[in-house]
C-alpha positions as a printed NumPy array, in Angstrom:
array([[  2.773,  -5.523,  -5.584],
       [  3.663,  -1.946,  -4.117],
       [  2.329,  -0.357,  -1.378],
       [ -0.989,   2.151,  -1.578],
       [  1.081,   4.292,   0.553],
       [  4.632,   5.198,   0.749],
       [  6.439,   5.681,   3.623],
       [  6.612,   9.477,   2.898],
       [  3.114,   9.253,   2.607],
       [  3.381,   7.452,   6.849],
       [  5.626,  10.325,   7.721],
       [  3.632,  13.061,   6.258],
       [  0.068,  12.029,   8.362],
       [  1.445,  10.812,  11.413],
       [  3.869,  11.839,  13.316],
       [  7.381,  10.926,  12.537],
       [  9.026,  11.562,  16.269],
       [  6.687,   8.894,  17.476],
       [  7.211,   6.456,  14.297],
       [ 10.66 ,   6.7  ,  14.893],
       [  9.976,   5.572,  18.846],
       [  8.174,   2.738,  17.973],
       [ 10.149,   1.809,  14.559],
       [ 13.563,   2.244,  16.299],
       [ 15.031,  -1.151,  17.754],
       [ 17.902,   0.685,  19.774],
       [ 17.236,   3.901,  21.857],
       [ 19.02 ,   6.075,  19.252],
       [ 15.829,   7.772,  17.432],
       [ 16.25 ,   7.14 ,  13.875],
       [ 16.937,  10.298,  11.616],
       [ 14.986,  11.483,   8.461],
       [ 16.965,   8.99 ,   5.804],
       [ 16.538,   6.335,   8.311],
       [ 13.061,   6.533,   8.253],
       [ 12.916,   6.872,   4.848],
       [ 15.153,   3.917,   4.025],
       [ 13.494,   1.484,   6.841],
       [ 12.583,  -1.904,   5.547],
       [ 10.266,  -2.044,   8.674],
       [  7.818,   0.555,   7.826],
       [  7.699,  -0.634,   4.047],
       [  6.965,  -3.995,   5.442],
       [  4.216,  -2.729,   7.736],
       [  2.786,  -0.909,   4.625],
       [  2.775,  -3.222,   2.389],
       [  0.706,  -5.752,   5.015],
       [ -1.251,  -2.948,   5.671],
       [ -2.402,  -2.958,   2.05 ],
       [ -2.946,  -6.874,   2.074],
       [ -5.074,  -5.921,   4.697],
       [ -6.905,  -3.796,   2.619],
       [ -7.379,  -5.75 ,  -0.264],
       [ -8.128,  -8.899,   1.673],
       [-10.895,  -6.736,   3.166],
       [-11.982,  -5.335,  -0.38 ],
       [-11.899,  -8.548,  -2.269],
       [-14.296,  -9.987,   1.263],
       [-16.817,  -7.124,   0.195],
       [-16.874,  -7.765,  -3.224],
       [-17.609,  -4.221,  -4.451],
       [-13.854,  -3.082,  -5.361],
       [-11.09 ,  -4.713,  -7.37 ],
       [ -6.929,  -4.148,  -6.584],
       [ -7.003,  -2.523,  -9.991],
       [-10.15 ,   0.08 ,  -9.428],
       [ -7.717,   1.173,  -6.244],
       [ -4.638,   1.486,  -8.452],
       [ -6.851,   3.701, -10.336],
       [ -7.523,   6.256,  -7.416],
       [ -7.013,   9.744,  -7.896],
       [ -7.934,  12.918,  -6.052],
       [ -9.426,  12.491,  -2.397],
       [-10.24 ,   9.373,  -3.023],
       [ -6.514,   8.088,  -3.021],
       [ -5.847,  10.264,  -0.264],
       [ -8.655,   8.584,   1.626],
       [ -6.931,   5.258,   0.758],
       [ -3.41 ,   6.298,   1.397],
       [ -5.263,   7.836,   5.209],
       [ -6.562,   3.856,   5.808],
       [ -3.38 ,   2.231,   4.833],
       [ -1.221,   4.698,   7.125],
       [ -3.788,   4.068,  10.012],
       [ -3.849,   0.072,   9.713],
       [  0.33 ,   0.305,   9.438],
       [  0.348,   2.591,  12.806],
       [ -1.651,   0.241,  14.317],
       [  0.456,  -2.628,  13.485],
       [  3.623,  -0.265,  14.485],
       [  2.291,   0.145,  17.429],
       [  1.448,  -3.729,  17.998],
       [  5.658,  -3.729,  17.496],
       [  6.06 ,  -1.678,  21.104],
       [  3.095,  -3.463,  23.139],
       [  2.604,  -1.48 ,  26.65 ],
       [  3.971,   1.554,  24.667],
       [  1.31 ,   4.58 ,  24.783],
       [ -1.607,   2.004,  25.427],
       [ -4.256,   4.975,  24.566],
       [ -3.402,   5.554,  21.928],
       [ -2.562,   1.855,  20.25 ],
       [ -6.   ,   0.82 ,  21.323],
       [ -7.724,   4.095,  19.407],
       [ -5.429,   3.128,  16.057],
       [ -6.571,  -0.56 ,  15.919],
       [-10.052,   0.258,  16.58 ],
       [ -9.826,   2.821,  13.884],
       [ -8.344,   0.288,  11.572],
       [-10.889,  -2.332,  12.516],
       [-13.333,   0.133,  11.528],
       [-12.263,   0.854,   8.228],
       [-11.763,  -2.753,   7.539],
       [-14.877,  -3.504,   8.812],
       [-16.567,  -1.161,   6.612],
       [-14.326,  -2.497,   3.136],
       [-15.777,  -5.938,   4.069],
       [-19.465,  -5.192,   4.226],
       [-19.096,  -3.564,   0.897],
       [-19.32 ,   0.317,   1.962],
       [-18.886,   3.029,  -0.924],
       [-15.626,   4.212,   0.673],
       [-13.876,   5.564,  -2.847],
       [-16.851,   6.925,  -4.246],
       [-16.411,   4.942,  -7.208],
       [-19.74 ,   5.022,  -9.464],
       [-19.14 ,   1.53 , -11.51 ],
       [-19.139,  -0.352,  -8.424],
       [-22.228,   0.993,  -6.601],
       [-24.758,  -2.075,  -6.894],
       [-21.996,  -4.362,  -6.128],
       [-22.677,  -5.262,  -3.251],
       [-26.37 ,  -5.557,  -3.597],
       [-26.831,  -8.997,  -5.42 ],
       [-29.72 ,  -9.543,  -7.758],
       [-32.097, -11.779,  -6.097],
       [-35.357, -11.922,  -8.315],
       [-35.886, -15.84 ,  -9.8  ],
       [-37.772, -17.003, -12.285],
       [-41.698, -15.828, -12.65 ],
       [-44.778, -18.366, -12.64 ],
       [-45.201, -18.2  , -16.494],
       [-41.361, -18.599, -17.025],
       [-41.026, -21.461, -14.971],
       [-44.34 , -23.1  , -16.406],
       [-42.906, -22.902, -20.064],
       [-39.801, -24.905, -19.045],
       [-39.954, -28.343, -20.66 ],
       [-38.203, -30.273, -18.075],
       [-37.78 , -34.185, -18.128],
       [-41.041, -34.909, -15.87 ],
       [-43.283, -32.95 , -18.588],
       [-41.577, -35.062, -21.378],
       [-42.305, -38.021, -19.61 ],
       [-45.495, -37.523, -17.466],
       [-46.706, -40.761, -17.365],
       [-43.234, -42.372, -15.843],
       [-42.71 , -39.318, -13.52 ],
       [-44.143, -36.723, -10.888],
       [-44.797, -33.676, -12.567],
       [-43.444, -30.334, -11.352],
       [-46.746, -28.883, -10.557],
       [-47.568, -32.071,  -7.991],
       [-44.087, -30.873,  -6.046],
       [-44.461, -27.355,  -5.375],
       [-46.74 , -25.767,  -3.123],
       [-50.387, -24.784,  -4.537],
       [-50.248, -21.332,  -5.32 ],
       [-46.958, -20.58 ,  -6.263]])
């Protein structure tokens, strides 16, 4: 599975002196194509995505295929998260390196994850919008009295139902 977020997509929001610092394993600061061809930075997007969907599929009101759908803001929005979780993780590469800043990009992350796990309309995505909010009504007093259950078939060999629930219900 791709990305939600290329790396052109990393270089364009953040910026791409500063990836380069913390991407770069020798002091030489990578150029342009280096960046753009770095097997780091598509690793640390494509986690950053796991991330995301592990957080999604936790909150149970998106699917990986309603964010494939994305268009407009909305995929911006998503291709914003998954650039700010792989910063944060890029910056978990160099630890000690700009320590401000690092600790303001995971808690950012955190946040947005946090929020994909509880179920938050993040996407703005209308199908999805009772989700999260599980139906919880049961079974009314007249329902449940018309059920012929074993015990009413056999009343005479077992407790009845209406002996084992609280009076009232």
């Amino acid at each position: 599975m791709a990305a939600y977020a290329s790396i052109t997509d990393l270089i364009t929001r953040r910026d791409k002196r500063l990836i380069g610092e913390l991407m770069g394993d020798s002091n030489d600061t990578p150029t342009d194509a280096e960046l753009l061809a770095s097997t780091t930075l598509g690793v640390l997007l494509v986690d950053a995505s796991g991330q995301v969907e592990s957080a999604m599929l936790s909150g149970k009101r998106y699917q990986p295929a309603d964010l494939e759908s994305l268009t407009g803001n909305s995929l911006g929005f998503l291709k914003k998260i998954v650039c700010t979780i792989a910063m944060a993780d890029l910056y978990e590469r160099r630890p000690g390196y700009h320590m401000e800043q690092a600790k303001a990009y995971t808690e950012l992350a955190q946040a947005y994850l946090k929020s994909l796990r509880n179920g938050e309309n993040l996407f703005n995505l209308d199908s999805h919008v009772s989700a999260a909010n599980p139906d919880t009504t049961a079974p009314t007093v007249v329902e449940y009295t018309n059920l012929n259950f074993y015990p009413e078939q056999m009343s005479r060999h077992l407790v009845p139902r209406w002996s084992r629930l609280p009076a009232g219900r």
